[in-house]
C-alpha positions as CSV (number, residue, x, y, z in Angstrom):
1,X,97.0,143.0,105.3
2,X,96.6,145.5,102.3
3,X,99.9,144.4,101.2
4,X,98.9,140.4,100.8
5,X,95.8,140.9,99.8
6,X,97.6,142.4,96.5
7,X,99.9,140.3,96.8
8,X,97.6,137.4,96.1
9,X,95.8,139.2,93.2
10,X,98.8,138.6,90.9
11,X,98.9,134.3,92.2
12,X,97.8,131.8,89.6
13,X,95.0,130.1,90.3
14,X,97.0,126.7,91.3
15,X,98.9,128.4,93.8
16,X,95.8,130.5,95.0
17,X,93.8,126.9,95.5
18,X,96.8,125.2,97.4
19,X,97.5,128.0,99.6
20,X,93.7,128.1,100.3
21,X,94.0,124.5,101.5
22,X,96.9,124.6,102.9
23,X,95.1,127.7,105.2
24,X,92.6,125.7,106.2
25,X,94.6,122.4,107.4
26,X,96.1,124.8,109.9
27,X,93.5,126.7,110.7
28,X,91.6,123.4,111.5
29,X,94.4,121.8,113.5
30,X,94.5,125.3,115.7
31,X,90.3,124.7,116.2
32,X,90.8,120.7,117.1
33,X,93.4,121.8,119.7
34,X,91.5,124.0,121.6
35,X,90.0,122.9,125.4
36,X,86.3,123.1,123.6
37,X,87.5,120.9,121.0
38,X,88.8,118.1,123.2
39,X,87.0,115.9,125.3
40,X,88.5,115.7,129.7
41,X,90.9,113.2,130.3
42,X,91.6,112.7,126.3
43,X,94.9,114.3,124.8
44,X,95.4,115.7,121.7
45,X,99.4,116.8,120.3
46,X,100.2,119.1,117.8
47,X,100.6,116.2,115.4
48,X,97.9,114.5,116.1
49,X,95.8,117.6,115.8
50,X,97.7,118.6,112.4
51,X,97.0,114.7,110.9
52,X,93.7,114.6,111.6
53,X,92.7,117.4,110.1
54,X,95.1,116.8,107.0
55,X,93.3,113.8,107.1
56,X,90.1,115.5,107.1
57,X,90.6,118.3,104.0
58,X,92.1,115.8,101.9
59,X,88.9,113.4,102.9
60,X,91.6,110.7,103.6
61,X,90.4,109.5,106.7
62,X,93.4,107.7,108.0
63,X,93.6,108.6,111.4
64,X,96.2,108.2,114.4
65,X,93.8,109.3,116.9
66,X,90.2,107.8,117.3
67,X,87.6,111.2,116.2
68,X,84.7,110.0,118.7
69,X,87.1,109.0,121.9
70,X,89.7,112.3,121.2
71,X,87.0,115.0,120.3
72,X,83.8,116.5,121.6
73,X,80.8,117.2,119.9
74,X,82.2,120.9,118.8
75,X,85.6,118.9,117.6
76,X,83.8,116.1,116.0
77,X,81.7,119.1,114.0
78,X,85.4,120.6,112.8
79,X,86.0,117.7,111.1
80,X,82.7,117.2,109.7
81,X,83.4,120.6,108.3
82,X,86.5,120.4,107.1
83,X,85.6,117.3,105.3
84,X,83.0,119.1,103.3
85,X,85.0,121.5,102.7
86,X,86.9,119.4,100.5
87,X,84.3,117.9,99.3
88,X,83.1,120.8,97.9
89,X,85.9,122.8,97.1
90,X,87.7,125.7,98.7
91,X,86.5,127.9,95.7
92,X,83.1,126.6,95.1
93,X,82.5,126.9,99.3
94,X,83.8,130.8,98.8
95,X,81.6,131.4,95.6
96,X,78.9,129.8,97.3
97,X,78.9,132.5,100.5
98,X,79.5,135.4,97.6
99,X,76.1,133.9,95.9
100,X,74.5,133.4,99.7
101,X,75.5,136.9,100.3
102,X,74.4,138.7,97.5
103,X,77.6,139.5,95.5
104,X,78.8,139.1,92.4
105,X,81.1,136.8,91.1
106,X,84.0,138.4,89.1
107,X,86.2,136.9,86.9
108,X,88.5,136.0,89.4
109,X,86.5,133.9,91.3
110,X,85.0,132.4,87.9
111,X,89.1,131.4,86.9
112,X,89.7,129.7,90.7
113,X,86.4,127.9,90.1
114,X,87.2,126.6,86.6
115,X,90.6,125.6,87.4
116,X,89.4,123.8,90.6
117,X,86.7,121.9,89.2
118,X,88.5,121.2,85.9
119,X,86.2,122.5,83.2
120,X,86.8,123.7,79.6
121,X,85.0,127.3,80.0
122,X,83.7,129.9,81.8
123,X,79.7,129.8,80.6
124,X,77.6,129.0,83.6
125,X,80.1,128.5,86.7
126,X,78.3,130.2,88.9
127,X,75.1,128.1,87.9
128,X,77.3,125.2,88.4
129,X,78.4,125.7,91.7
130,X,74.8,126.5,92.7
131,X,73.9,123.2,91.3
132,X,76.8,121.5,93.2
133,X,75.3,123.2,96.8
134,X,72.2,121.8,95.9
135,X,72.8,118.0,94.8
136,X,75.7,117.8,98.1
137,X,72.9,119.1,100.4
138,X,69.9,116.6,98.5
139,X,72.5,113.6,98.7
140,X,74.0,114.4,102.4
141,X,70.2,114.3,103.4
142,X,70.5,110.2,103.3
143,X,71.2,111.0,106.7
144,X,67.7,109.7,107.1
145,X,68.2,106.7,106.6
146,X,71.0,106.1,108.3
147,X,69.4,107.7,111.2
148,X,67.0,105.1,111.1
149,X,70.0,102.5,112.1
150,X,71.8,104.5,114.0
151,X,68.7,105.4,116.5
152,X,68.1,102.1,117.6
153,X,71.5,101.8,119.1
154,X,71.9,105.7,120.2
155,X,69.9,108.3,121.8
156,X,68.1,110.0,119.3
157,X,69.7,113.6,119.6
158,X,73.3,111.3,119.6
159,X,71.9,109.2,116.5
160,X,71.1,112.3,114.1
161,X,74.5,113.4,114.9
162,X,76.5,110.7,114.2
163,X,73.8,110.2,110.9
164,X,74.7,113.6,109.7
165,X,78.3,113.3,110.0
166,X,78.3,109.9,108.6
167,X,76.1,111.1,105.4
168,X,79.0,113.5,105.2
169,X,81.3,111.8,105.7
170,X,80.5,109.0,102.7
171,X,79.3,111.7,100.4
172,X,82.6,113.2,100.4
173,X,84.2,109.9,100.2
174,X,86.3,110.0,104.0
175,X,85.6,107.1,106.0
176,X,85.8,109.0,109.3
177,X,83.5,107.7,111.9
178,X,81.8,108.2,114.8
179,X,81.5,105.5,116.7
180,X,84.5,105.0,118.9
181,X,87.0,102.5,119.4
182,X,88.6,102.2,116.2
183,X,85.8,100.1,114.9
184,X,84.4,101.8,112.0
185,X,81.4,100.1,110.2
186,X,82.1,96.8,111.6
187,X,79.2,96.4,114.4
188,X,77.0,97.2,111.0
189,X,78.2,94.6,108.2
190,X,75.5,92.8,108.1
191,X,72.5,95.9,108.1
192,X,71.7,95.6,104.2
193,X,70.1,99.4,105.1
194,X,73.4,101.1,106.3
195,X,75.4,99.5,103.8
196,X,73.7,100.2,100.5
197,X,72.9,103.6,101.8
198,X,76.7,104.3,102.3
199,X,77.4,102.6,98.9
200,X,74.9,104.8,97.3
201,X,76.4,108.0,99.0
202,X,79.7,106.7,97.9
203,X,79.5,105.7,94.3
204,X,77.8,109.2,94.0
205,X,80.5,111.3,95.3
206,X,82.7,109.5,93.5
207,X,81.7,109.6,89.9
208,X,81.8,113.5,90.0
209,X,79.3,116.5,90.5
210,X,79.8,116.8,86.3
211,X,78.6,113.4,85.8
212,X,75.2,113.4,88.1
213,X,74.6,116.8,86.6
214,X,75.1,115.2,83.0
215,X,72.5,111.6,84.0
216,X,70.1,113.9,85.4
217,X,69.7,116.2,82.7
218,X,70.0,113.3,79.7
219,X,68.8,110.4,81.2
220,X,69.9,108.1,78.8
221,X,73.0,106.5,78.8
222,X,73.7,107.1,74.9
223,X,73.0,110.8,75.0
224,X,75.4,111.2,77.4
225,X,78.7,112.9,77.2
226,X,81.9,110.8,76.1
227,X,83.5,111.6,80.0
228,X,79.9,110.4,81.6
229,X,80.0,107.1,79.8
230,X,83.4,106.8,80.7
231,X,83.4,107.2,84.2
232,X,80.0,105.3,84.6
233,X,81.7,102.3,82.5
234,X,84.6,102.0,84.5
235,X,83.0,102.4,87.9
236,X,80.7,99.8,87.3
237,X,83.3,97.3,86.4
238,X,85.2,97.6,88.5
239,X,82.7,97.5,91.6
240,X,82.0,94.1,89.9
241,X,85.5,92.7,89.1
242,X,86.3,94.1,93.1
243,X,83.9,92.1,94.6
244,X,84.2,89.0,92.8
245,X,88.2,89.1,93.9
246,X,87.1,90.2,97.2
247,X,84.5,87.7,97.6
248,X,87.1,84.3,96.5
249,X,90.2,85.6,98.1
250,X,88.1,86.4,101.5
251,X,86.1,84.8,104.0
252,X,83.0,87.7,104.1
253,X,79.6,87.8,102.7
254,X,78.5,89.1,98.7
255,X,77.6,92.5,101.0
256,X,80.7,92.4,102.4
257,X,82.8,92.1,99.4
258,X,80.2,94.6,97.4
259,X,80.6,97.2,100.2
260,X,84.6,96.9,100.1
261,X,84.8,97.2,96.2
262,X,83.3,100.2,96.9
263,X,84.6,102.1,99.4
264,X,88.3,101.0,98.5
265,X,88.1,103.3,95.8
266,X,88.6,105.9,97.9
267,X,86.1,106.1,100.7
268,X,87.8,104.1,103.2
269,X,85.0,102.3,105.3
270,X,84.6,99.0,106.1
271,X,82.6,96.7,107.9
272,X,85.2,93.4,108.4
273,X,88.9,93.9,109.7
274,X,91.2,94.7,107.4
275,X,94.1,93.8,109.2
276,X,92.7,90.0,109.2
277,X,92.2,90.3,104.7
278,X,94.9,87.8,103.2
279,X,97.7,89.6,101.1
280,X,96.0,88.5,98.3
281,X,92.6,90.7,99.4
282,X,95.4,93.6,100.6
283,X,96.6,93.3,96.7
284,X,92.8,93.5,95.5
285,X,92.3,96.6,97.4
286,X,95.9,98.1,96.5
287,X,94.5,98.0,93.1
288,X,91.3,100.2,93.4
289,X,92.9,102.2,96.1
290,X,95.1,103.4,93.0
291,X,92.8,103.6,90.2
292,X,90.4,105.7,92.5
293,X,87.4,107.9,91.6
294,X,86.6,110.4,88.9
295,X,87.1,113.1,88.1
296,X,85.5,116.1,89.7
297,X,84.6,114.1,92.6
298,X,84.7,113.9,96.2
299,X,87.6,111.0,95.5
300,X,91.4,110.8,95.1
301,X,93.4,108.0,92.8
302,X,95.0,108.7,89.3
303,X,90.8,108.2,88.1
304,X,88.9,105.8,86.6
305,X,89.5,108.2,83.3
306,X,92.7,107.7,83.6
307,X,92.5,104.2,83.8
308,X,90.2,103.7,81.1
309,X,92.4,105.6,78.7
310,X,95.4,103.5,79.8
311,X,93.3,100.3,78.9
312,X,91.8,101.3,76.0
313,X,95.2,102.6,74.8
314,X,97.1,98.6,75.5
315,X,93.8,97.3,73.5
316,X,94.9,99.4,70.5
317,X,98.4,98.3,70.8
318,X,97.6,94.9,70.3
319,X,94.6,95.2,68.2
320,X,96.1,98.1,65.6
321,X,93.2,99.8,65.7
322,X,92.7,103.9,67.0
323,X,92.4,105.0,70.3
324,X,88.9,105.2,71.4
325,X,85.3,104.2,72.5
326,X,81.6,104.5,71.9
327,X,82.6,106.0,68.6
328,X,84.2,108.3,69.7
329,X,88.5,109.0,69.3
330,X,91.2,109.5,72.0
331,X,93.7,112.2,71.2
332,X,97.8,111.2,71.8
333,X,97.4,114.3,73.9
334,X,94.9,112.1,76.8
335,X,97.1,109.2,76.0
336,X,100.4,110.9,77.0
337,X,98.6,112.5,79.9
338,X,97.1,109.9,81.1
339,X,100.2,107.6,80.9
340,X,102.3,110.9,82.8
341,X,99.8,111.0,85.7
342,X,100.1,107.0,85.9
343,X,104.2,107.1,85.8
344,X,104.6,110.0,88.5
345,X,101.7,108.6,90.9
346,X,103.7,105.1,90.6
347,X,106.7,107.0,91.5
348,X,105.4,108.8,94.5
349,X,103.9,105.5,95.8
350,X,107.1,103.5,94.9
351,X,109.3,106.2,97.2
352,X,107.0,106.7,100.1
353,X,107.0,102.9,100.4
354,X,110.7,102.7,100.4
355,X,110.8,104.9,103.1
356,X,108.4,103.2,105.0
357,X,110.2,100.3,104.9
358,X,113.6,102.1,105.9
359,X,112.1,103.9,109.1
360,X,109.1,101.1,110.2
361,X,110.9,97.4,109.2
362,X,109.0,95.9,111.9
363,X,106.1,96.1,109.6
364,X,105.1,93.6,106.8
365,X,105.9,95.0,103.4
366,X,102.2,94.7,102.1
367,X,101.4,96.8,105.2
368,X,103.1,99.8,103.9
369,X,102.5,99.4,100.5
370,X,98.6,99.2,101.8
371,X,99.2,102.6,103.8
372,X,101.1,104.1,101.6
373,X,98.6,103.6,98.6
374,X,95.9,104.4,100.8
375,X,97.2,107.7,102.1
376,X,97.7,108.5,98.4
377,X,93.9,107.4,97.0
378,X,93.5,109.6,99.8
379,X,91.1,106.5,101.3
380,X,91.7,105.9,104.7
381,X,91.6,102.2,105.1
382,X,94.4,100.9,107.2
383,X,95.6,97.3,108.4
384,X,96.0,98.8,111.7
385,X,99.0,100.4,111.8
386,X,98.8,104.4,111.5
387,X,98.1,104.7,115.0
């Protein structure tokens, strides 16, 4: 023990964090197969055990195995936990028990947590990750609200649990759920309550802990930092661009298309059958499935950054002007990054599809494309066919 314990001392902080994730998948598959994690009469294999809970750590929320028929209480709280882990970070969870138990944070732990959360310096991390406890527990605590749905269907000990892991749950941008029988949000698309609280929770763990930190402290949208108005620029337009599509290429409500705009950048919940959305809808959501969230959030994608640089970059193309916005430049350096992180996510996508449709071809090609992109946006919305 003595021996590794060195012998991660002398890791780099990228390895360090992947092993550290890679720990916990396992650990959390070993916890969701025990008796007390599994309910009588359900069964739970090794891969369905090792899925979910890569499903869980990497908030994806694709699942092969329904979370509320499969798992008891205990097992249901496993995944709730292993979601926020993610959420949260394997570094900022371990700095935060160091802080909770009275230790100090060497420079070690400051490196993991810089690298991890993807900041320039070292001034203030432990503040920061203080701060990131704080607004995850004050935004997780819209559990309220949905308790106040959820009780009038539920016992009231049953509602506050499924409230709680649901608040976590779209905080952390997973689409897991509760409710049993594969049905998600659906039974709830047209309670306006549920659906802009889960929006909120949503859009806020996907615009990055950096970003909330940065409106609440300025409070004015030109005082804030170039990557704030960014990321709160591009989030907005496309929510509206993705619900106008959603709204003219299918037949749901203005909540129902708002909701889905939403959550297909990255959460993964829904509240109509995305199995019955026309391939035109499927292509809609394909699109903000990629793109994603932000940076330093709960979310997956190649970022809204990203995106924005790649747009702003084909407007200067055309226009001869420098790369840039709200006054302010774009180095080639973001520009080449940004167009690296596009090619090699298009790549991965592009191969795990072709696979796909080498080992399932009784499956519709948009169907794959849809699974595949959504397993990568790490989002969780399905057509039906991961089982």
């Amino acid at each position: 023990m003595k021996h590794f314990v060195e012998f991660l001392k002398y890791q780099p902080p990228g390895r360090l964090i992947t092993t550290g994730f890679a720990v916990v998948i396992l650990l959390g598959a070993f916890l969701l197969l025990l008796p007390c994690s599994v309910k009588d009469g359900a069964e739970v294999s090794v891969i369905d055990a090792l899925f979910t809970s890569t499903s869980a750590v990497c908030v994806t929320g694709l699942i092969a195995i329904d979370t509320a028929d499969h798992f008891t209480a205990l097992g249901q709280a496993i995944v709730a936990l292993l979601i926020q882990i993610w959420g949260l970070g394997v570094t900022s969870v371990g700095v935060g028990i160091m802080i909770a138990a009275g230790r100090k944070v060497g420079l070690r732990g400051r490196t993991l947590v810089k690298e991890a959360l993807n900041v320039d310096s070292y001034g203030g991390l432990v503040k920061l990750v203080k701060a990131i406890l704080i607004t995850t527990v004050c935004f997780e605590a819209g559990a309220v609200l949905s308790f106040i749905v959820f009780v009038q269907d539920y016992a009231p000990l049953h509602a506050l649990g499924i409230s709680v892991f649901h608040s976590v749950a779209a905080f952390n941008n997973s689409g897991f759920d509760i409710l049993g029988g594969l049905r998600n949000l659906t039974p709830y698309q047209d309670n306006i309550l549920l659906n802009l609280t889960t929006c909120t929770l949503i859009f806020f763990g996907g615009i990055g802990f950096l970003v909330i930190m940065d409106v609440l402290k300025r409070r004015n949208f030109r005082k804030l930092a170039l990557h704030s108005k960014v990321v709160l620029t591009t989030s907005i337009v496309l929510i509206v661009l993705g619900t106008v599509l959603l709204k003219f290429t299918e037949h749901i409500s203005w909540m129902g298309a708002f909701f889905h705009s939403i959550s297909a950048r990255t959460a993964g919940f829904s509240t109509y059958s995305i199995g019955e959305f026309t391939n035109a809808g499927l292509f809609v959501l394909c699109v903000l499935m990629f793109i994603g969230a932000s940076p330093g959030s709960t979310g997956g994608g190649i970022k809204t950054s990203t995106f924005f640089v790649l747009a702003q970059s084909t407007r200067s193309m055309f226009s001869k002007q420098a790369v840039g916005a709200f006054k302010r430049s774009i180095s080639s350096q973001n520009v080449s990054k940004a167009y690296a992180i596009s090619m090699l996510s298009a790549l991965v996508v592009i191969v795990a599809t072709f696979l796909l449709c080498v080992l399932e071809p009784e499956f519709q090609f948009i169907q794959l494309l849809f699974e595949v992109i959504s397993a990568f946006g790490t989002v969780g919305l399905s057509t039906g066919i991961t089982p």
